[in-house]
N, C-alpha and C positions, 0 to 999 in steps of 0.2 A: 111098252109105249110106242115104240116104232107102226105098230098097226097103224093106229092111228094116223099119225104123219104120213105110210104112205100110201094110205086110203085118198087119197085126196082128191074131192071132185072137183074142185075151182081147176083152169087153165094159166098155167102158170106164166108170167113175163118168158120165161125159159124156153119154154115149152113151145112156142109160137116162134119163137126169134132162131131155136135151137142153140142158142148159148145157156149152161147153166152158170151162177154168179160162183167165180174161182173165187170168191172173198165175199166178207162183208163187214166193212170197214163204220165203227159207232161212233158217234161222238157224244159226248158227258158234260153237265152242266154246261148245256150251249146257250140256255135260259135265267135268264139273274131269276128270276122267282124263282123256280124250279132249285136251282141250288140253294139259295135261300130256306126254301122249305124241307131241303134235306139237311141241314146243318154247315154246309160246305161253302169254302170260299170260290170266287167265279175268279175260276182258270187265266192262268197267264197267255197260255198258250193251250190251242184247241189239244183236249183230253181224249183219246182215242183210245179204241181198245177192240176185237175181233168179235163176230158170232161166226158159228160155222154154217156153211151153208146148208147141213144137214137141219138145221132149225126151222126153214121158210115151208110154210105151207101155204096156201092160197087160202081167197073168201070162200066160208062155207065148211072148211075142214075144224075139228075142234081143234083149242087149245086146251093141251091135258097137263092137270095137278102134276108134279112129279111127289110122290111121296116123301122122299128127302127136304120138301120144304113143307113148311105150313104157312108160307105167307109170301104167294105170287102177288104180282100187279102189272098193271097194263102200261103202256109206254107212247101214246101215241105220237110219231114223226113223220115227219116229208123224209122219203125217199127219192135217192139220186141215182139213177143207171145212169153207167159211162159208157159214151159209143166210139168212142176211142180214145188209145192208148195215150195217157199224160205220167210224164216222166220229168221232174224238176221243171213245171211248168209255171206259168205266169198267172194271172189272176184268167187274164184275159184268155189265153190258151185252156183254161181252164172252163171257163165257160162256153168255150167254142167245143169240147168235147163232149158235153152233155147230152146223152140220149133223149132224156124225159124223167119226170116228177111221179111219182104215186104215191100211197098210202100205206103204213106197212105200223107195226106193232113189236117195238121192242120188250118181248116180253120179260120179265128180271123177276127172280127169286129173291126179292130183297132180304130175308135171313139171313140167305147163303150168302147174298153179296154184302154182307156187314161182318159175317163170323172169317170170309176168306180173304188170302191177303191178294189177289185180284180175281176178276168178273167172269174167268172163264167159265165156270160150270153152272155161273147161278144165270148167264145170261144165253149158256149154250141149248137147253133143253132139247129134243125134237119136239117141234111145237111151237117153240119160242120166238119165231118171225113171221109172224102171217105178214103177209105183202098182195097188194091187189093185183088185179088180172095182167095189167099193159101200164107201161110208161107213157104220159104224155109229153108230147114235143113242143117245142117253140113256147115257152112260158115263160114270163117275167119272174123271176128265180125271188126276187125282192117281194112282192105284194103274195105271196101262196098265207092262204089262214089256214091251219092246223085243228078239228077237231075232234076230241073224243067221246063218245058216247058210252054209256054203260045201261043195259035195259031202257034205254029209249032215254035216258038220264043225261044231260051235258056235264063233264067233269072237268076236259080240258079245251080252252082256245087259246089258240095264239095269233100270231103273222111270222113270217119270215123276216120280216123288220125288225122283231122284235129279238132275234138272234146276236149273241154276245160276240161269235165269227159269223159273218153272212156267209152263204153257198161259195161262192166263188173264191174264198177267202180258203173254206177249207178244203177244199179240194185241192188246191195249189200248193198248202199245207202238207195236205198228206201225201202228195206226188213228190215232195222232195224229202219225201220217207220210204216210201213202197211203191213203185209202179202200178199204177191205176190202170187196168187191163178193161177190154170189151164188154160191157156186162156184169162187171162190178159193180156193188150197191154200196152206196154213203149213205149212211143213216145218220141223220142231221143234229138230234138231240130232241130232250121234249120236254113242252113248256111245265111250269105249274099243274097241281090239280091231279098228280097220278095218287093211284089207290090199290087196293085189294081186289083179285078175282075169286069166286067162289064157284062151286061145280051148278052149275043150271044158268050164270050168264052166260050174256048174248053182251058181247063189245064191239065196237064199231069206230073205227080211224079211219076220218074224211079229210081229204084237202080240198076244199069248198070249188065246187064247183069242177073237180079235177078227177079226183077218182078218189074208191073207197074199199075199204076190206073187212068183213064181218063173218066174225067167228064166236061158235059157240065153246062153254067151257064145260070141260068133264072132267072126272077123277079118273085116274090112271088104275086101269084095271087089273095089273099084272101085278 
């Protein structure tokens, strides 16, 4: 599967900046529908949990089946780069460190993330984080709409408002957990509406008007 991943023709945020993300930090039922639809109650407190960076691939490269599952789906989220360093910080210091906003795909093995007792390997994949080219700056963290597309097909929208922690809430959260370094990614959560990927789509995570990432699906050849 690695071919794959590190074929990759998109230009990565990384790649530009010269930072690759030392983390990347998820957040779970950040969406009352969303958990609603999954069976789950909406968290006390923001539900976090890791991908490795070995997972992000840029627009353009596939995301491949792993064989160990039979039942991928797609995850669309606003993505958060840090452009500096937050350490038990404030809301406000919080949002004063933010890079930029992009589009990114938390991709989940839901099988594997239901048979194990946590999310590491069903959310790890190589493959598993398409993320779009560049981070955009100076955004209102509050109004970002969230959508996903499947074959040209709407599955998920949201807003940033519509978030159970807003942005600046988790980030401050998670700074008084783990040191949020340069170029770390937050992965926000994602609304209602995720599904099933199968070998021959084409998925696509927009944040309207902001940026976007589109990747095809294949079965894993090895």
């Amino acid at each position: 599967m690695g071919k794959h991943a590190s074929g990759n023709p998109g230009i990565l945020w990384w790649a530009v900046s010269m930072i690759r993300p030392g983390k990347i930090v998820c957040v779970g039922r950040n969406y009352r529908d969303h958990a609603k639809e999954m069976g789950n109650e909406i968290p006390k407190e923001p539900l976090i949990f890791l991908k490795p960076p070995s997972s992000v691939i840029g627009t353009g490269s596939p995301i491949v089946l792993p064989r160990a599952s039979s039942h991928v789906e797609f995850e669309g989220e606003i993505g958060v780069v840090i452009g500096t360093a937050l350490r038990r910080a404030t809301s406000e210091e919080a949002m004063a460190a933010v890079r930029g906003v992009l589009a990114m795909n938390d991709v989940t093995a839901r099988d594997l993330q239901r048979s194990d007792l946590q999310w590491t390997r069903a959310k790890g994949f190589d493959s598993f984080c398409p993320v779009a080219a560049a981070p955009i700056p100076d955004l209102d963290l509050d109004t970002l709409t969230i959508v996903t597309r499947v074959n040209g097909t709407e599955k998920q929208r949201a807003t940033s408002a519509d978030m159970v922690f807003p942005i600046h809430e988790l980030l401050a959260y998670i700074s008084h957990i783990m040191t949020l370094e340069p170029g770390d990614l937050v992965a926000t959560g994602t609304p209602a509406g995720v599904g099933p990927l199968v070998a021959g789509d084409v998925v696509e995570v927009i944040v309207a008007g902001v940026s976007r990432v589109t990747n095809p699906v294949i079965e894993d050849e090895e």
